[in-house]
N, C-alpha and C positions, 0 to 999 in steps of 0.2 A: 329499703324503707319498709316498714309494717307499721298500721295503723288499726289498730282495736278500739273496740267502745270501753271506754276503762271501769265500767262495771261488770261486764265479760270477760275482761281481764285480771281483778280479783277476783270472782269465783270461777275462773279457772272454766271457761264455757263459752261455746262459740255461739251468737245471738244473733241474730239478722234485724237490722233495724225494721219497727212497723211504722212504716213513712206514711199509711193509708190511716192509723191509727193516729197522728201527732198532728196531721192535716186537718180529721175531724176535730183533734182538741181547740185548735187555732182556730179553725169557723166556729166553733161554739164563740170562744173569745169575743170575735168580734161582733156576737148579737149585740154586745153593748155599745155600738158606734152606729150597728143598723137598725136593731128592733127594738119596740115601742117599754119593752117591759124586760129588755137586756138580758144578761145571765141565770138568771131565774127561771125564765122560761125558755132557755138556751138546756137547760139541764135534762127534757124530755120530750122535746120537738124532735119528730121526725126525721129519720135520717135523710133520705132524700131533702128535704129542706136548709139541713146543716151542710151536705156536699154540695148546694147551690149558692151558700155564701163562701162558700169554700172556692166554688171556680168562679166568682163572684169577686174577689178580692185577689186572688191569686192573677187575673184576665185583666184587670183593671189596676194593677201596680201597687195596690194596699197591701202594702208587701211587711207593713212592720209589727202588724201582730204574730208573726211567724218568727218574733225575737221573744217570742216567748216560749218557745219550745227551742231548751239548752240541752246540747249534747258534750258532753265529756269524754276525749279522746286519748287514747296513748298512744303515741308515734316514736316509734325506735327508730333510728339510725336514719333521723332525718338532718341534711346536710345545714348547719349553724346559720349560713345565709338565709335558707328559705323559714328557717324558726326567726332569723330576724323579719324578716318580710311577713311574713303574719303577724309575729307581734310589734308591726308599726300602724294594723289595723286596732280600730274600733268596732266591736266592744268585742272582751275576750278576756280570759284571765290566764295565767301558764303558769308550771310550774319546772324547775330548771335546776343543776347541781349548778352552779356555779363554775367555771372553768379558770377561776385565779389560782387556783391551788389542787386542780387536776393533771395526775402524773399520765401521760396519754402513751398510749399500748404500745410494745414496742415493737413498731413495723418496721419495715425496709426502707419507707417511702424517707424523703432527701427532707421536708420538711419535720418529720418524728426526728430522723438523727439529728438534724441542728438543735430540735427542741433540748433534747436530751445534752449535747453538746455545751447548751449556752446555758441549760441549766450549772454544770458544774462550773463552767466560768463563772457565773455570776453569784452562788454560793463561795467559790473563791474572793472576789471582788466586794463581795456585801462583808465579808465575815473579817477580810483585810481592814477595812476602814469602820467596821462597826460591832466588831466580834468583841467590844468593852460594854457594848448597848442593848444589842439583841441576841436572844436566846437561838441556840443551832436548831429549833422548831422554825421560828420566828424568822430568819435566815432561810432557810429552806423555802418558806412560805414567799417569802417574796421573788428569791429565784424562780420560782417554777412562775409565775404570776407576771415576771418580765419575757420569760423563757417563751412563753406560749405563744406572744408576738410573732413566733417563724409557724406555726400551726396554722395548716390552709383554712378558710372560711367555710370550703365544703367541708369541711370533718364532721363527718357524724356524731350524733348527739341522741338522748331519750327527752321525751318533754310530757307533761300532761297538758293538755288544752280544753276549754272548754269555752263553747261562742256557741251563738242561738243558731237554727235552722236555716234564716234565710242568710246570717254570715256568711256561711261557711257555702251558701250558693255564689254570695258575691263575692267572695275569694276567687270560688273558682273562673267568676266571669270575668274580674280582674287580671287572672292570671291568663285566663287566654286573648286577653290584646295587649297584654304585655310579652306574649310569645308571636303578636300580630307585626309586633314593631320590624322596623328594616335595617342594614347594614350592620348584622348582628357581630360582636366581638364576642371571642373565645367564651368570655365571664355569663353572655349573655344566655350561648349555646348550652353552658356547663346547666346555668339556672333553669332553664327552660325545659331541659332533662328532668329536671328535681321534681320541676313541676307539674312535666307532664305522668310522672310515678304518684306525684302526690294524686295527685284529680283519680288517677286509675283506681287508687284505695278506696277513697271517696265514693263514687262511682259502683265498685264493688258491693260498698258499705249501705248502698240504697240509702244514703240522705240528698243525693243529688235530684233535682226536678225545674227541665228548661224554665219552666215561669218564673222560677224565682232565681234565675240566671238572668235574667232577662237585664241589660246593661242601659236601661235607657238615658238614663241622666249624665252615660258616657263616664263614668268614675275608672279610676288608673289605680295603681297600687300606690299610696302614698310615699312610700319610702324613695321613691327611685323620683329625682328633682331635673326641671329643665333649664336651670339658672338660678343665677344668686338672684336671692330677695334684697329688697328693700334693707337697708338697717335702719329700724328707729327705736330708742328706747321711751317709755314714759308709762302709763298704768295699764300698755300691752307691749309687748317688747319683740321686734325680729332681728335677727343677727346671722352672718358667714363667721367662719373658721375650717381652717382643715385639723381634722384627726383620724386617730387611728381607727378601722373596722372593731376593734374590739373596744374601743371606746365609745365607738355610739351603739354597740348589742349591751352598752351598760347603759349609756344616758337614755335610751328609750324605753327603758323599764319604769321612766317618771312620765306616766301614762297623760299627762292631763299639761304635756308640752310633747309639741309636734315636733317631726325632725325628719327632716329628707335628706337624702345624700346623693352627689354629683360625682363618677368616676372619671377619675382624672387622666388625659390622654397620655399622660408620662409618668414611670412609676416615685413615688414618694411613700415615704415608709418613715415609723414612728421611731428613735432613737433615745431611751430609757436614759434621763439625766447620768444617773451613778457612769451611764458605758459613755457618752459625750464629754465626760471628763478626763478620760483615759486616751490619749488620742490611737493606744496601739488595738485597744479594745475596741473603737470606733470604724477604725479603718476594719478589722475583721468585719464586725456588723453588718459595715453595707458592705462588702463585698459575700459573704454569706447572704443577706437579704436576696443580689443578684442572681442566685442558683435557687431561688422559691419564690421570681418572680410568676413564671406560670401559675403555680398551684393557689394564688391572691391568700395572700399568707393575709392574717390577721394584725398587723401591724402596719401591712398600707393603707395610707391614709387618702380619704375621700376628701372631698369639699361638702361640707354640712351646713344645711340651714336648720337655724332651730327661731320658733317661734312660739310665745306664749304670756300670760300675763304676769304682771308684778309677782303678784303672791305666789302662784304657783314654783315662779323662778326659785323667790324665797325658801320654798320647802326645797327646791331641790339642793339650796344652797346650806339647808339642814340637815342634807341625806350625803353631801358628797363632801363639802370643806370638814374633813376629822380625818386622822392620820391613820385608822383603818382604811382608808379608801385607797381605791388604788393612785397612783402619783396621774397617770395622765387626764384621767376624770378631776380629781383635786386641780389640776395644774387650769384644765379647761374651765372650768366652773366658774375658777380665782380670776380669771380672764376678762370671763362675761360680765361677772358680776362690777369687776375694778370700772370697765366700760361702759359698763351702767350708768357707775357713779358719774365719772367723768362729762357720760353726755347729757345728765341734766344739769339744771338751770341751777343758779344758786340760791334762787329763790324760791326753787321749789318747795311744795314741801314730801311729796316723794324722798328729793335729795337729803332731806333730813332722818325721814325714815332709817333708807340703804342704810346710813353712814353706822346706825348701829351694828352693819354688819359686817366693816371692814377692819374689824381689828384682831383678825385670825379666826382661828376654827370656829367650827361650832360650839365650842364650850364656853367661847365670849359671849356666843348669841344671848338675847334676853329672852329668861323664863326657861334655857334649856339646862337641863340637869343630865351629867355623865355617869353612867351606873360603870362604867369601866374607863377609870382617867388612867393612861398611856403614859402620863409622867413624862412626856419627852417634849422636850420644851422648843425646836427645831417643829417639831409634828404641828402645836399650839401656835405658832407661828407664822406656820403657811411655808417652811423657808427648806422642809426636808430634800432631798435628792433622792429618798428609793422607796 
């Protein structure tokens, strides 16, 4: 792993954070919460005065004017789990290639050969039963995008991140009671590794400062869950389902619904409709899945909670029912959503709402306009296989 300030990074220059310099910014800040005449006179007061609201706020837990001082990071060859585990934090923005249609390197390791493997099978399999419909692009594009399912979760990745000053302390303080925890499993050791490389960058990088580590309100790393939640739907909605690891590094990118995940004491793993139809293609599947159980391939599947309001579901229900999505996202969504319906009243009026939104993709939805319609009437449907 290597982590750079991503503005040292495009000009090509190595830069040491001034931690002494963003701490003074931050006490000025907060004249406006302590002093009589705010930021004004925050602008040529005294240094000694500004490092006293500085240890002032910092000794005393006032910790979130220090969200205003944003750093922008680039982190190479950081392992796909620990990028999910940050980005199931608040607040942060990222930026990411997408891995549905990345051809990944060609190693030695048993999960790249099956990648590669299942890709040609299932370009075979896609192009048998749909080589009248989609383009050998098109085909391609989907193979590699079920294929990647045997690609371990640690595989390295590049990302752009960018979270405020005291975030990225409470990450770290996060991450070390969750390296606190006991009867540690393989998955747990592998992370805790990631983790302890990450913090060393961090660390290096001089944005780390004990105070603003300081864990008092006891917060955990939200992704990682200790039980199923409650289900109830109505104008806030919580719900279980199990899916795939690559399924929820997609659904947590609808920042504004939460989702934790429970690792299941027995291996389950996601099987790509088009290959469950095939029973000779099915049985290979899971008996290859069995040879990249160790490496937690990205196709096993966890228990997820997800929880959040109406509306929000709504958007996500804008962002993921369309036949670009990929099938296990669509397949999950169409899930949620069907149970939604179901569990309200029939006099709701919620229920009346939903129902405009169960009559296939998103192109039915109201007020939604397609700048790229698919033509594939199967996709519009909700009813495709791959």
């Amino acid at each position: 792993m290597k982590i750079s300030f991503l503005n040292s990074y495009l000009d090509g220059k190595i830069e040491t954070y001034d931690k002494k310099e963003a701490l003074k910014k931050c006490g000025k800040i907060a004249s406006i919460c302590y002093s009589k005449n705010g930021l004004e006179t925050a602008r040529n007061e005294k240094p000694e005065k500004t490092l006293n609201r500085v240890n002032l706020t910092l000794d005393s837990g006032h910790h979130s004017i220090y969200d205003h001082e944003v750093i922008s990071l680039y982190i190479e060859d950081i392992p796909k789990i620990l990028a999910m585990v940050i980005n199931n934090e608040k607040m942060y923005t990222t930026s990411e290639k997408s891995e549905r249609y990345v051809k990944h390197s060609n190693s030695d390791e048993i999960d790249v050969r099956l990648y590669f493997k299942w890709v040609e099978l299932l370009k075979a399999e896609i192009a048998k039963k749909y080589g009248n419909v989609f383009s050998e692009r098109k085909i391609e594009k989907l193979a590699l995008e079920n294929a990647r399912y045997f690609i371990s979760v640690f595989t390295p990745k590049n990302m752009v991140y960018t979270t405020s000053l005291r975030q990225l302390n409470q990450l770290v303080a996060m991450m070390k009671k969750y390296m606190e925890k006991e009867n540690k499993t393989d998955f747990d050791e592998k992370l805790e590794s990631s983790m302890q490389e990450f913090i060393i960058h961090l660390d290096w990088l001089g944005v780390l400062d004990e105070r603003l580590m300081k864990n008092n309100k006891n917060r955990k790393l939200s992704l990682f869950g200790e039980r199923k939640i409650e289900e109830h739907f109505g104008d806030t909605y919580s719900t279980n389902y199990e899916a795939s690891l690559a399924y929820l590094a997609q659904a947590q990118r609808h920042r504004t619904l939460d989702y934790q995940m429970i690792m299941p004491s027995s291996l389950k793993f996601y099987v790509p409709v088009i290959v469950a139809e095939n029973d000779k293609l099915q049985s290979l599947w899971e008996s290859d899945f069995k040879l990249v159980r160790h490496k937690v391939p990205q196709g096993q599947c966890v228990l997820i909670a997800e929880k959040g309001s109406y509306e929000n579901f709504i958007l996500k229900a804008y962002e993921r029912l369309c036949t670009d999505s990929q099938l296990e996202v669509l397949l999950r969504t169409k899930d949620t959503l069907d149970k939604y319906y179901d569990s309200l009243a029939e006099n709701s009026p919620l229920k009346e709402d939903l129902e405009k939104y169960t009559h296939g993709a998103r192109c039915t939805f109201p007020g939604y306009e397609c700048t790229n319609d698919c033509h594939y009437l199967p996709g519009k449907k909700l009813i495709r296989k791959i």
